[in-house]
Structures are given as C-alpha cells and as structure tokens.
C-alpha positions, -999 to +999 in steps of 0.1 A: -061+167+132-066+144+104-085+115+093-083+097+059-114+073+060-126+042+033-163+047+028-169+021+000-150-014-015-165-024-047-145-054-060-155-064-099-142-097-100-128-118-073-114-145-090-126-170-072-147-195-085-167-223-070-163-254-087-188-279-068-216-254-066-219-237-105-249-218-092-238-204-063-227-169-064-187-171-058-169-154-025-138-156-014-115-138+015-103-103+001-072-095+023-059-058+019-021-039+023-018-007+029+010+018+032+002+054+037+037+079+039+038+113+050+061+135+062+047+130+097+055+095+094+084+076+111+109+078+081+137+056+078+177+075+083+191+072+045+221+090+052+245+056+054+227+041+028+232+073+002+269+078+020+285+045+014+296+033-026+299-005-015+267-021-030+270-048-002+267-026+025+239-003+009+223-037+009+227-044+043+214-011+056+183-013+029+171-046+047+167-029+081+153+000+064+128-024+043+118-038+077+107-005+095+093+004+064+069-027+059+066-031+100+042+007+092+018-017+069-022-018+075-034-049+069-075-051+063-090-085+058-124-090+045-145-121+045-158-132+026-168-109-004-188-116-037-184-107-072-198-070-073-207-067-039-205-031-021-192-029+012-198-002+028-186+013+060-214+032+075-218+069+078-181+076+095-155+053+072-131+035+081-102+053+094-069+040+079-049+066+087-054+096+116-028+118+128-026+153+151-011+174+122-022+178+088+002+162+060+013+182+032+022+151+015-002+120+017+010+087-007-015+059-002-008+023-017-025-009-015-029-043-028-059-066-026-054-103-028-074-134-025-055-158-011-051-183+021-018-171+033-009-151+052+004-125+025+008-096+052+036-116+076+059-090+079+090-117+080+081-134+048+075-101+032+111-084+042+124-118+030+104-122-004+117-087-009+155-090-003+152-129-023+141-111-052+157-111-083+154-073-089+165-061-058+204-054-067+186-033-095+162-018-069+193-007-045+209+008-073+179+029-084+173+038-050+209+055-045+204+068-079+168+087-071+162+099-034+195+121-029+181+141-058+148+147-038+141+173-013+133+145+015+155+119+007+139+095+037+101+102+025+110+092-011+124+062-001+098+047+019+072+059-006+098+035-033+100+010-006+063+007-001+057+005-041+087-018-044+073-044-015+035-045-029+051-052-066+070-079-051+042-094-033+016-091-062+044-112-087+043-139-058+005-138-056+000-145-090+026-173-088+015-192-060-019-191-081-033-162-055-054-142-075-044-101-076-077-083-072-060-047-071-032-025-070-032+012-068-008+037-062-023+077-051-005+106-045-024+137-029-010+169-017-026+193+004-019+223-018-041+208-047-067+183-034-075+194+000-061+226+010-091+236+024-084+202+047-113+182+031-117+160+003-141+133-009-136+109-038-161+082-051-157+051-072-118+055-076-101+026-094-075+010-088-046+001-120-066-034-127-098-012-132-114-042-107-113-028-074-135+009-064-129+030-037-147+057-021-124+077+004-128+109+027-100+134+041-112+154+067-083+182+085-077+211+098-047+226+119-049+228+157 
C-alpha cells in the first residue's frame, strides 16, 4: 500500500486583484494539474517511437503517447482562495495518489493557475502541445534522452508531463492567466522514504509563491 497525501496549500500571491472593491481582500479560483509517474504507472510503449528515424512518424506516435500521458492528469480546483490563506486538509490529507505496491520511483509535478478556463481539458491540452513551436525540438530531445535510460517508457512520461505543464504555463501567462506555481519533485524510496514514510512541510514550489505540506505513508503487503 501507498498513499501520498496534500496536508497544506499556502499560496503567497494570487494575482488577482479586485478593482471595484480596493479594500476587499482579493480571491480568486486556484485550479491545480498534477501528474505523478511511477513505475507502477500505465507507461506509454516507446519502442516505435525510439525505432523509427522519420521525424514525421515519431511525431505521429508522440501525439498518441502525449494523450495517454495527459489523460493520467489530476486536476484539483479550489475556490476561491485569498492572498496568504492556509488551506488545510484535515488530519488525513488529501490523497492524490494511492496504489497497492510501494513505488521505488515517485515524480510529482504540478501547476497552479488562476484562471477561468478550463486549463485542464485534456483535448485543448494534447492540442496546445503538438501546436507548439518547440515541439519538433521536443521529439528530437526525446529520441535523443530516454533510449539512454534504464526505463525508456518512465522517462518519457516524466518528460512528457514536464513538457505539457511548461506548455500550458507559457499559455497561461499569455492569455493574461496568472501562473501561481510550478514545481517539479523527484523522490526515491531508497533516500526519502525507505522506511515507507515521509513527511515534508512548507515545500516551495520554483515561483517561491505556492507551499506545500505532503505525507507518504507505505509499506509492502
């Protein structure tokens, strides 16, 4: 078993501002993505993709394996929130993630966005991913990097997740959505929680805007 729970949000800044009321504390909707890869997960099949040499075709396959990739997001929404408010989750968490064995791998990646789209569709995501102007030089780099790994499949989707939630923060900011948050963490069970427990407090993300206090409780069955 194994359970990797949110305790705490504490969100600096939201960036929202209230322009009709100057003294009225500002709040806004806060609307999380999450990816979480392990080697438990469903992984996508790499071995066309690495195979082939025609960049057309690598393309092809990438967009199907961009979609089961992003179809694994969590989407969280949280409304509304105010500058430095705490939210807190009570005594147990909030499970994002649970699964029957324990990982030896665990990558966790979110976003946080305010915003009044719907920035999690999983149609318009796959498509604002394969529009980007990058992505010919993210297919590249991707045949480059994961047939040099151990798990070629896990290191793509972990790519694929940080790839997608870069994408989606650019077109945030230019649709005037503000980015809260972006963090990228990488646990493993031999260093932080071979004993199958771990507990982290006021973690922050790369913006140094958004905290997060998170629990891992496991153990083998």
């Amino acid at each position: 078993m194994f359970h990797f729970r949110i305790n705490r949000i504490k969100i600096s800044d939201t960036k929202e501002y209230n322009s009709s009321l100057i003294f009225e504390p500002k709040s806004s909707v806060i609307k999380f993505i999450n990816f979480i890869t392990t080697e438990n997960s469903l992984l996508p099949d790499m071995s066309y993709f690495l195979k082939t040499t025609d960049i057309s075709q690598k393309k092809i396959v990438l967009r199907q394996v961009i979609k089961k990739v992003i179809s694994t997001r969590i989407y969280k929404e949280i409304n509304p929130m105010a500058d430095d408010h705490t939210l807190l989750f009570g005594t147990p968490g909030y499970v994002l993630y649970k699964s029957n064995q324990v990982p030896n791998n665990f990558e966790w990646q979110f976003i946080a966005c305010e915003n009044d789209q719907d920035m999690g569709d999983e149609g318009q995501m796959l498509e604002n991913i394969v529009n980007d102007s990058n992505f010919t030089n993210f297919t590249n780099y991707l045949a480059g990097s994961i047939g040099k790994t151990d798990n070629p499949s896990h290191s793509a989707a972990v790519s694929i997740a940080r790839y997608a939630l870069n994408v989606t923060s650019r077109i945030a900011q230019q649709n005037h959505n503000a980015l809260l948050g972006i963090s990228y963490t990488s646990l493993n069970r031999r260093q932080h929680y071979i004993y199958g427990g771990r507990k982290k407090e006021r973690i922050s993300d790369l913006t140094n805007n958004v905290f997060v206090d998170y629990s891992i409780f496991g153990y083998d069955e």
